[in-house]
FIVEXDO-880334 format. One record per residue (C-alpha): x, y, z. Coordinates in Angstrom, 1 decimal. Layout:
BEGIN
[[X,Y,Z]]
...
END
This chain:
BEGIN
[[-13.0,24.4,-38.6]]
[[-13.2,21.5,-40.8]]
[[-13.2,17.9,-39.5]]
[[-9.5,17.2,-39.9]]
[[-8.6,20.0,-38.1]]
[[-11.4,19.1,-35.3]]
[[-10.0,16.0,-35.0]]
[[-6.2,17.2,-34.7]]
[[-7.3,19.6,-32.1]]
[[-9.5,17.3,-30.0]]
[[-8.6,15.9,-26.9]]
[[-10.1,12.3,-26.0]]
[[-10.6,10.1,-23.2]]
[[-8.7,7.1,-24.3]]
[[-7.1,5.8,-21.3]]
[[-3.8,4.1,-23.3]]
[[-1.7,7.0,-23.2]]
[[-2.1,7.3,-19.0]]
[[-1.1,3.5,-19.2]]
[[1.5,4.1,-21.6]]
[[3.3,7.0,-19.3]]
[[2.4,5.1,-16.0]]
[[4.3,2.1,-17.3]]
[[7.5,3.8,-19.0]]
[[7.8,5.5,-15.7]]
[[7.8,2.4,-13.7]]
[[9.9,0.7,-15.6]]
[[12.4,3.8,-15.2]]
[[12.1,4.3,-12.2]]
[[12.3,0.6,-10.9]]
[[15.8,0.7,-13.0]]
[[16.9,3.0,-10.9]]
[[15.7,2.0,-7.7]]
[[17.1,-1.4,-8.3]]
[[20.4,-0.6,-8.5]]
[[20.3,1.2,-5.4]]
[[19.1,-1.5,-3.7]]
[[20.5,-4.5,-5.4]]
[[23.1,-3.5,-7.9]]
[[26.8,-2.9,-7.6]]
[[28.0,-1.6,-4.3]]
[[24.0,-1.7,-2.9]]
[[22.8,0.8,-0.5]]
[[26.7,1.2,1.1]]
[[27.7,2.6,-2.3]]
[[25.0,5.0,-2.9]]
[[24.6,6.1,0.6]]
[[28.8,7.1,0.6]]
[[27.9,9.2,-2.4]]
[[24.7,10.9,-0.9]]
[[27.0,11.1,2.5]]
[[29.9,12.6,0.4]]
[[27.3,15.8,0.0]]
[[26.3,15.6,3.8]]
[[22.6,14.1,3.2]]
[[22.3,12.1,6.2]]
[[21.6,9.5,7.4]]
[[22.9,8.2,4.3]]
[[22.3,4.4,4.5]]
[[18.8,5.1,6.0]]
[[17.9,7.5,3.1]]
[[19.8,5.5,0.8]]
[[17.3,2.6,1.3]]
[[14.2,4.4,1.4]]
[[15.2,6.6,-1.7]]
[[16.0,3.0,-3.7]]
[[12.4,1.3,-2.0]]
[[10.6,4.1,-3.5]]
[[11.6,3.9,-7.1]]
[[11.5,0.4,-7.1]]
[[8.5,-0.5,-5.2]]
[[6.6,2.7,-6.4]]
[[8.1,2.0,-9.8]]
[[6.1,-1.7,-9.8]]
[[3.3,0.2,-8.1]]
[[2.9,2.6,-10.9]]
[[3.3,-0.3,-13.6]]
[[0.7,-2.1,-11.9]]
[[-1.8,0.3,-11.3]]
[[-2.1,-0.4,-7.7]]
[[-2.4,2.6,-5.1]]
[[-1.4,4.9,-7.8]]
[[-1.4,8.0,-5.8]]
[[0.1,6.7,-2.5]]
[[3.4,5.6,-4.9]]
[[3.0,9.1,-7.3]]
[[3.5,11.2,-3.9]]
[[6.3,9.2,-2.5]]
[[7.9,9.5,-5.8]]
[[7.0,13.4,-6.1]]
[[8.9,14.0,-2.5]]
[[11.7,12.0,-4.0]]
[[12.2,14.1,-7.4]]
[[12.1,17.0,-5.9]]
[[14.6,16.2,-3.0]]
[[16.9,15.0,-6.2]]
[[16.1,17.9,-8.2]]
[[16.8,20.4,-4.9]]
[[19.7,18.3,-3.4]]
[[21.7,17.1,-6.3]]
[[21.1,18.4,-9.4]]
[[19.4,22.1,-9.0]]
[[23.0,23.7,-9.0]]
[[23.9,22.3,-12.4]]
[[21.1,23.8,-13.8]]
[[18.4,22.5,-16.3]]
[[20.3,20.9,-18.8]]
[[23.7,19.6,-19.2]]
[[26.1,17.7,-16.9]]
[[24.1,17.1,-13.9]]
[[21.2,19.3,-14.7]]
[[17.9,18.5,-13.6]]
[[15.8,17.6,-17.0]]
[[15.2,14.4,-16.6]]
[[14.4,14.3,-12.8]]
[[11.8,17.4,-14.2]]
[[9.9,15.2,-16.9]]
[[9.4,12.1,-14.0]]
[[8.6,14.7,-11.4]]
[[5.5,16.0,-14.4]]
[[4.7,12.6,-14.9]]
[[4.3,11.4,-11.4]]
[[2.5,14.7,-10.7]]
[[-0.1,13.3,-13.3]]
[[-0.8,10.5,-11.9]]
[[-1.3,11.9,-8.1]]
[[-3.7,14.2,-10.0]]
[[-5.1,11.9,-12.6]]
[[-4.6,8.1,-10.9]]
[[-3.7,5.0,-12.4]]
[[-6.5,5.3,-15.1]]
[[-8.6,2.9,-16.8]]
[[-6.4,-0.1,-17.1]]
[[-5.2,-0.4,-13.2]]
[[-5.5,-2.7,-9.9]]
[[-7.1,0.5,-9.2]]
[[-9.5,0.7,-11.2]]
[[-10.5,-3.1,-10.6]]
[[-10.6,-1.8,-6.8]]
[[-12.6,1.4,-7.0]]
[[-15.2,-0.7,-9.1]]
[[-15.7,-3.3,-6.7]]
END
C-alpha cells in the first residue's frame, strides 16, 4: 500500500473532531431544549403536546426533558461531566425515538433520523468522553 493510500486509510488520535461533534451537538441540543424551557408557550405548551399522546406527567417530564438538552447541551459544549450529560441525553433520544417518532418510521414526516444521528453521537461520548479539549480533561489531570 503506498503512502497516500496509508494515509487515507489511517485513523489518528487528533482530538478536534471529538470537540467538533461534542460542540455541534450542544449547540443543537441546547436549541432545542431552550425552547422548551424558555421559548414560546414554555414548558405548558410542550407538556399539552406530550399530554395530547398520554406521556404523563406532562409538565414534570416537559421540564426535565427541556433541562436535559439545555443543561446537558452546555455540558457537552463545555466538556464538563461529559458522560453524566451523554447518558441523560441517551435516555432522552431514545424515549423520543420510542414515544414519538418510532411509528413514522426512519425517514420522512416524523421519522426518527435525526433523533438517531444525536442518539450515535451522545453514545460516543458516554463511551469515548469529552476528549482532549474539556473541563474534563483539565479535571482528570489534576
Amino acid at each position: 500500500m503506498n503512502a497516500t493510500m496509508k494515509k487515507l486509510c489511517s485513523s489518528n488520535d487528533s482530538p478536534w473532531g471529538l470537540l467538533f461533534v461534542r460542540v455541534v451537538m450542544g449547540v443543537i441540543f441546547v436549541g432545542h431544549g431552550w425552547g422548551k424551557l424558555f421559548g414560546e408557550g414554555n414548558p405548558e405548551k410542550f407538556a399539552g403536546w406530550l399530554g395530547s399522546m398520554g406521556i404523563e406527567p406532562s409538565y414534570i417530564l416537559a421540564v426535565c426533558a427541556g433541562a436535559a438538552e439545555t443543561f446537558g447541551g452546555m455540558m457537552l459544549i463545555t466538556g464538563l461531566f461529559t458522560r453524566v450529560a451523554s447518558a441523560s441525553l441517551v435516555v432522552l433520544m431514545l424515549v423520543a425515538i420510542g414515544f414519538v417518532h418510532l411509528d413514522a418510521g426512519m425517514f420522512g414526516k416524523g421519522g426518527y433520523e435525526f433523533q438517531l444521528l444525536l442518539l450515535a453521537g451522545v453514545v460516543m461520548t458516554l463511551i469515548q468522553g469529552a476528549g482532549k479539549y474539556s473541563i474534563d480533561e483539565m479535571l482528570a489531570n489534576k
